[in-house]
C-alpha positions, 0 to 999 in steps of 0.5 A: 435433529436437524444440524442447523435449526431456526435462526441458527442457519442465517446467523452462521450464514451471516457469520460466513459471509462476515469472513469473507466480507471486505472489511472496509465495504458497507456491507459488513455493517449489515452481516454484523447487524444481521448476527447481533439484532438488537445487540449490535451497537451503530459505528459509522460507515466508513471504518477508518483510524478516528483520531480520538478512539482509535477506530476500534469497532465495539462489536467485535467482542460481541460477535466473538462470544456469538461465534463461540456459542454457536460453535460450541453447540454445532461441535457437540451436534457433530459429536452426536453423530448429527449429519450436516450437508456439505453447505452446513459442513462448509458454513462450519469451517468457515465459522471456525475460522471466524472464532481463531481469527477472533482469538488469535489477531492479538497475537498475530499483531505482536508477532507482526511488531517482533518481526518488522525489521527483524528476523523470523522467530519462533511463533508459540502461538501456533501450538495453542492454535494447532491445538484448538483446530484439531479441537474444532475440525478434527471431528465426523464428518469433516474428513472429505478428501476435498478439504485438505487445506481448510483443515491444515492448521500451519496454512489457517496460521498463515492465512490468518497471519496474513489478514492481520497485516493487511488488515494493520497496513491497511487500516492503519497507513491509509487515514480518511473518513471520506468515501473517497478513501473507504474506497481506497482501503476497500481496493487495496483490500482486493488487490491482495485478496481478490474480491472473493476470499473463499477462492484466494483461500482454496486456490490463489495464496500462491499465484497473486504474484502473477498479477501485476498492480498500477498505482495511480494518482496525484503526487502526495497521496500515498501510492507508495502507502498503497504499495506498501500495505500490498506487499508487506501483506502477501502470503507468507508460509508457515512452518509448523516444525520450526514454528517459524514464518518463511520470511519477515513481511519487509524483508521482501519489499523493494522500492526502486525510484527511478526517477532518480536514476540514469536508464544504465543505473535502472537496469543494473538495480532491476535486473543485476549486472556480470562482472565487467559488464560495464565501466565501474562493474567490478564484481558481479550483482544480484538485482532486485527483481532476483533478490526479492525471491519467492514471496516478495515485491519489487515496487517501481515508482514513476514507472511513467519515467522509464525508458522505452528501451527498458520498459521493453527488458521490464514487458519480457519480465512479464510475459515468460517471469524470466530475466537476464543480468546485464551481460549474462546469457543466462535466463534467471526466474522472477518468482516476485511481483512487481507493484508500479505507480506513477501521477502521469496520465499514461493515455497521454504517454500512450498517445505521444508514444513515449509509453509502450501499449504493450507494456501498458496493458501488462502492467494494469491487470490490477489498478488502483487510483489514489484520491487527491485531498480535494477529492476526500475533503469534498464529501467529508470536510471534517476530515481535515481535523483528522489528518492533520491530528494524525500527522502532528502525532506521527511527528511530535509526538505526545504534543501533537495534540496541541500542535494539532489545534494550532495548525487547525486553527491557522487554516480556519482563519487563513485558509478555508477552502484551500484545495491543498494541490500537494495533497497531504504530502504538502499538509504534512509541510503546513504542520511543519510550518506552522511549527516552526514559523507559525504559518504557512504561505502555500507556493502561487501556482502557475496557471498553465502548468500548475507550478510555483510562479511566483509569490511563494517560497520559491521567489526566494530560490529564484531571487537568489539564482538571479543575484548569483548571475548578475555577480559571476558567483557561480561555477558552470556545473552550478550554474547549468544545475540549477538552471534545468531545475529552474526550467523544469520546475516553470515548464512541469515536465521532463519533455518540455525542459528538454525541448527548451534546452535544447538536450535529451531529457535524460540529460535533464533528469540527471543535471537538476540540482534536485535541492535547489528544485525542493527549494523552488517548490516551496515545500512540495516534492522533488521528483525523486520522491514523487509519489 
């Protein structure tokens, strides 16, 4: 008797393949069909979160009961003394983890809501899943010296662990039917699995953080959601005595805006600082990039704002993963990774020379690119019905449904067709609006450099700095304050407001009255919160 017989062969092939697949490419749709025939039920293309049902997916448990009876026959086959070829041997294991995962992503998802926020705890899922990988592994033939780690039941824990996060963050942080964003998810997806599973589960669980990832895209469209999902989804080794996870998946993720702080505050925050090292350091201070650790994420956000001089300390972090505490000698290993983004075009930075080549090329081993709303809504205009039913449910709740169709109803009537330039950051403040004001009046935008110039939210701010003038009612600190914001906010970037002031443009980074610029923008970002 043949190990695998007629149709048996392509169905677990298809099964195989389905482990492997990115869930969030089409081709998963055609090993699904492939497996189930006539079973399979159509779903649309693009899998993402339906504002209705969920997006749950109603082939699943039909491919579970397929997997289970196939691989109860393939066990007794084993059992008999058949003889598989290594290839059959290998489609095998790759369907028993189909099964465990199937059975065990319930549990892995109530494991991942106990330890959001918290501390690891004991899994007791794991005896039950230990005991069922000796059930289904533990058998002739499947005791090649080769294959160790496939039959290890504390890494299949974690590795299985680990796709149901990224699956969670993933499908449940990054909204859109569009194209546009099954692209997204379908990134993001290879950025913490590479575009080949089979090799990140043989050899590359522990080697990811070497790999540097560049988010890039306009302000509002979630490159710090796409940061997020990366890093809370890492590998996370599983102790089978203690039956406990090494870390929670938050515990290591840092954010770091450095937009909002001076270069010397940047420094002191990535890389530590010695007692003394300068004025106000009066003990000494770990960084994030050494209290991250093993495992974890240091996220730098508007890396296209850093300073020359620490992009050079961030490059050597990069090439030898070692570093320094500000006024220490002492060489400390980085043993995280790093995750940047930014919304400015870099090959414009690289060409002023404002932005190191070197520390370009380091930084995009791994790059993704966010779409604008626009770019979503182009090829999938029902879309907005969706996001703006997401994001009235995320902020109130059990009345976001009615909110929902209020806010939907105001854009028909008053603006269709808008192309939504804050993205969804500023469809966020539209639902607001409407809420509270029940409407929404977007802020006009300059034509040259994109910004408020009146005729929106921000006239008022404008307005009231000029009445504030005429009357002599403010201080100079104010005064200067609100002033840079003003500049800033006319010109669109750091380097033009410096050059009409007539000051560094750190010195305009660290003087804008930061309220009073979210005044001027009328509702879209400040640039401490930029991405």
């Amino acid at each position: 008797m043949a190990f695998l017989e007629g149709k048996e062969r392509a169905i677990v092939t298809a099964l195989a393949r389905l482990t492997a697949a990115n869930p969030f490419l089409p081709e998963r749709i055609a090993h699904e069909k492939e497996v189930l025939g006539e079973a399979f039920v159509a779903t649309r293309d693009v899998w993402s979160v339906d504002a209705d049902l969920g997006g749950l997916n109603p082939n699943l448990e039909r491919l579970e009961r397929a997997a289970a009876e196939l691989l109860g026959t393939l066990r007794e086959r084993l059992m008999g003394g058949v003889v598989a070829a290594d290839d059959e041997l290998q489609l095998y294991e790759d369907l028993v983890f189909y099964l465990l995962y199937s059975r065990y992503e319930k549990k892995w998802k109530r494991a991942l809501d106990a330890d959001l926020g918290g501390r690891p705890r004991r899994v007791g899922a794991y005896e039950d899943f230990a005991g069922e990988v000796e059930h289904w592994l533990a058998l002739p033939g499947l005791d090649a010296a080769d294959r160790p780690a496939r039959r290890d039941a504390a890494f299949l824990f974690a590795y299985g662990y680990q796709t149901r996060r990224a699956f969670h963050f993933v499908f449940r942080q990054l909204h859109g039917g569009s194209l546009a964003m099954a692209r997204l998810r379908a990134s993001v997806w290879q950025s913490i699995f590479t575009h080949d599973r089979g090799r990140y589960r043989r050899a590359l669980t522990d080697r990811m953080q070497d790999v540097t990832t560049l988010i890039t895209g306009p302000s509002g469209t979630g490159k710090e959601l796409v940061a997020r999902a990366i890093g809370l989804a890492r590998f996370i080794p599983f102790d089978a005595d203690t039956c406990c996870f090494a870390n929670t998946p938050d515990a290591g993720f840092h954010p770091v805006n450095l937009s909002a702080l001076s270069p010397t505050l940047i420094e002191s925050e990535l890389f530590g600082h010695r007692r003394g090292a300068f004025t106000g350091a009066v003990e000494d201070r770990p960084g994030w990039l050494e209290a991250c650790g093993d495992g974890g994420t240091v996220f730098l956000d508007e890396i296209g704002e850093l300073d020359p001089s620490i992009q050079v300390k961030l490059l050597r972090v990069l090439q030898s993963r070692t570093f320094q505490r500000l006024g220490e000698t002492q060489e400390r290993p980085f043993e995280g990774k790093i995750i940047a983004a930014t919304n400015r075009d870099l090959a414009e930075e690289l060409a002023r020379g404002t932005f190191r080549e070197d520390f370009y090329y380091r930084l995009c081993a791994d790059w993704i690119r966010t779409p604008s709303l626009a770019e979503q809504l182009a090829d999938h205009p029902e879309g907005l019905r969706d996001l703006v039913l997401v994001i009235s449910r995320r902020l109130y709740g059990e009345e976001g449904g009615a909110i929902a169709a209020e806010v939907e109803a105001w854009i028909g009537e008053h603006q269709a067709g808008y192309d939504w330039p804050g993205n969804i950051r500023e469809l966020e403040q539209c639902v607001r609006n409407v809420v509270v004001r029940g409407r929404y009046e977007p802020p006009r935008r300059d034509a040259r450099a994109g910004r408020g110039a009146g005729g929106g939210p921000g006239d008022g701010a404008e307005a009231e700095l000029a009445a504030d003038v005429a009357a002599g009612a403010l201080d100079n600190d104010t005064l200067l304050a609100r002033y840079t914001a003003l500049v800033y906010h006319r010109t669109g970037s750091y380097e033009e407001a410096s050059r009409r002031l007539g000051i560094d443009r750190r010195t305009v980074k660290a003087r804008i009255d930061r309220a009073f610029l979210a005044r001027l923008e009328g509702g879209t970002v400040a640039p401490e919160d930029g991405s």
